[in-house]
FIFITI-270502 format. One record per residue (C-alpha): residue in three letters; x, y, z. Coordinates in steps of 0.2 Angstrom, whole numbers, padded with zeros to 4 digits, always signed. Layout:
BEGIN
ALAXYZ...
This chain:
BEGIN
UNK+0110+0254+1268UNK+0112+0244+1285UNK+0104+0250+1300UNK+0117+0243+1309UNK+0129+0256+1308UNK+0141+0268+1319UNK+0130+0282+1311UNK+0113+0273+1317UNK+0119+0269+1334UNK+0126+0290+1338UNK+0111+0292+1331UNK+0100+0283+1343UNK+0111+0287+1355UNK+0110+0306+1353UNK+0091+0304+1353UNK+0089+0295+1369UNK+0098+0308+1377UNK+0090+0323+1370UNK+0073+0314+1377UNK+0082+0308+1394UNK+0083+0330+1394UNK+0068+0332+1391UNK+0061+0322+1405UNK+0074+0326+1418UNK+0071+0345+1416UNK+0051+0343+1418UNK+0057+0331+1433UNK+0070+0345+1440UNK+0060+0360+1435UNK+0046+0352+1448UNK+0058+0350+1462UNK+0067+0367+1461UNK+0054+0380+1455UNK+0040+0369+1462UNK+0021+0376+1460UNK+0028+0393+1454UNK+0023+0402+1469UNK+0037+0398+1482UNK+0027+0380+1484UNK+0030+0365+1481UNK+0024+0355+1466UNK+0005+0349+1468UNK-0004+0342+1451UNK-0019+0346+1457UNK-0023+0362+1450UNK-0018+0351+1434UNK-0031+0338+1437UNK-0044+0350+1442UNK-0044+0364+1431UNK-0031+0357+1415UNK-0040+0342+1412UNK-0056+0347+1402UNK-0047+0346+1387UNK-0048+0355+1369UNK-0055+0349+1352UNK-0051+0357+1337UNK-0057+0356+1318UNK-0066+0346+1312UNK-0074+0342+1328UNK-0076+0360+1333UNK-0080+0375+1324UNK-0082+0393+1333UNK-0080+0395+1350UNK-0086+0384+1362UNK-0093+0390+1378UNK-0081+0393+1395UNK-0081+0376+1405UNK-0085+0366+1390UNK-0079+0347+1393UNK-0071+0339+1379UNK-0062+0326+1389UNK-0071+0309+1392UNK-0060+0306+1407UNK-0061+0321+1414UNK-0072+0315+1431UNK-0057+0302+1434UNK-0045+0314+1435UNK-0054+0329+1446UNK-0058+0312+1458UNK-0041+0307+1457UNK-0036+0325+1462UNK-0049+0326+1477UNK-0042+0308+1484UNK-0029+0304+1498UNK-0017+0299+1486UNK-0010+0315+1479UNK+0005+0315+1489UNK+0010+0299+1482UNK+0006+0306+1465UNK+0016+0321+1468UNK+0031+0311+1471UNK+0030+0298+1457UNK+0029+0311+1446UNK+0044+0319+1450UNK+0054+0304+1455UNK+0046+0295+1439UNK+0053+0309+1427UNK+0069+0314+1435UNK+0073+0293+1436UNK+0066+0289+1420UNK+0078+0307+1413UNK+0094+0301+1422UNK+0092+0281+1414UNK+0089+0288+1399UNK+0105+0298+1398UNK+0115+0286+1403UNK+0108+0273+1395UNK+0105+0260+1411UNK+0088+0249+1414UNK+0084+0259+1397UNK+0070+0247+1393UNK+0062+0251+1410UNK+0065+0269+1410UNK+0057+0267+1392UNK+0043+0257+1398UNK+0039+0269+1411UNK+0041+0285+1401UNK+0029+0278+1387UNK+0017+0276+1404UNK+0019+0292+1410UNK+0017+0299+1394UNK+0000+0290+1389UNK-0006+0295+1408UNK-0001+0312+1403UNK-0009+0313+1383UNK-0025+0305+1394UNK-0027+0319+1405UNK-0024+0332+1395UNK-0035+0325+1380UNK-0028+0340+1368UNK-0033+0340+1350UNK-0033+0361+1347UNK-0020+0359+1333UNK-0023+0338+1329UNK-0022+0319+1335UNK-0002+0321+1337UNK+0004+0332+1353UNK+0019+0330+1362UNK+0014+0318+1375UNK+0012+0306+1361UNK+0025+0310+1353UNK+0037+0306+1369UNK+0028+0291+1371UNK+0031+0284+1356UNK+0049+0291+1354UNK+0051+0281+1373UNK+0042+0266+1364UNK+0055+0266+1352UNK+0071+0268+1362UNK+0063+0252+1372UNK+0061+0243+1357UNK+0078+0243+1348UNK+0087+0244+1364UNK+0097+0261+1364UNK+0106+0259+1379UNK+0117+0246+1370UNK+0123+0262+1359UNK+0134+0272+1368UNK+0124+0269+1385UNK+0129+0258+1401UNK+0117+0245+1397UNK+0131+0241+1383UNK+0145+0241+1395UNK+0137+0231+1410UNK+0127+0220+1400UNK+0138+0205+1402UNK+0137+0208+1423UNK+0119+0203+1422UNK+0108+0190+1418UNK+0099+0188+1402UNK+0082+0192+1408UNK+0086+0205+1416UNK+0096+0212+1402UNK+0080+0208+1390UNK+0067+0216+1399UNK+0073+0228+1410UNK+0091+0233+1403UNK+0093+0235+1381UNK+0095+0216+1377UNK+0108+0208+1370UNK+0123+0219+1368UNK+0128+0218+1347UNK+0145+0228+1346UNK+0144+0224+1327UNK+0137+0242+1322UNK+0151+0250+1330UNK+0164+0244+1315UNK+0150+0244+1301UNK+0150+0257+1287
């Protein structure tokens, strides 16, 4: 079996999209429902009161006390909360996941939009520090599914990065766009 094939490249091509979704919804949902309340989006309560994170078996067993701490980076986060530079956080967030969303989809600068989802996702997995149900949760899981499209350059399938490539320089196709452009899987069984 070759990897190379027009069944491997909708394939990627369908899972860059589905996760470009994924992100521009959590972006979108931020800038049109906001805090819930008729407010606008804030991560603090997040930082402050989400970030205690859970442990489950086989590090815990019964039920730990209310407050409990599991996170180790816990302080960093209820700091970062209490600091000047929330409104700047605020925005990145929901400029980062509708940007990083709309790339995605259409498959431009997809090793940057890539890059910077794997980031915001590691930031995220960090903060929240959740183990209730194992190791694996879906911050990770986005980040490495991000990772991934950055790697084999998925733009290139059925993205823009394919179709613009040649209007760009080769570093900038490399590290920021989906490589070289290699139109061979189109035509291969």
């Amino acid at each position: 079996m070759r990897i190379t094939s027009w069944k491997f490249g909708l394939t990627t091509a369908v899972g860059r999209i589905v996760i470009g979704i994924i992100f521009l919804w959590a972006g979108l949902d931020k800038v049109f429902v906001g805090d819930g309340k008729g407010g606008p989006f804030s991560a603090v309560g997040f930082l402050k009161f989400g970030t205690n994170g859970t442990l489950g078996w086989p590090f815990v067993s019964g039920t730990p006390a209310d407050g409990t701490v599991f996170n180790p980076t816990h302080d960093f986060w209820v700091g970062l909360a209490g600091g000047g530079l929330m409104p700047l956080i605020n925005v990145l967030v929901v400029v980062g996941e509708v940007g990083i969303g709309l790339a995605l989809i259409l498959g431009i600068a997809t090793r940057f939009a890539s890059a910077m989802g794997t980031l915001l996702m590691i930031f995220f997995f960090f903060a929240a520090w959740d183990f209730a149900f194992g190791i694996v949760n879906q911050h990770l899981t986005y980040a490495v599914v991000a990772f991934g499209l950055g790697v084999i350059g998925a733009g290139n399938f059925y993205g823009l990065d394919g179709m613009l490539a040649k209007s760009f320089p080769a570093g900038i196709r490399k590290w920021l766009m989906s490589g070289e452009p290699d139109e061979s899987w189109k035509t291969a069984a």
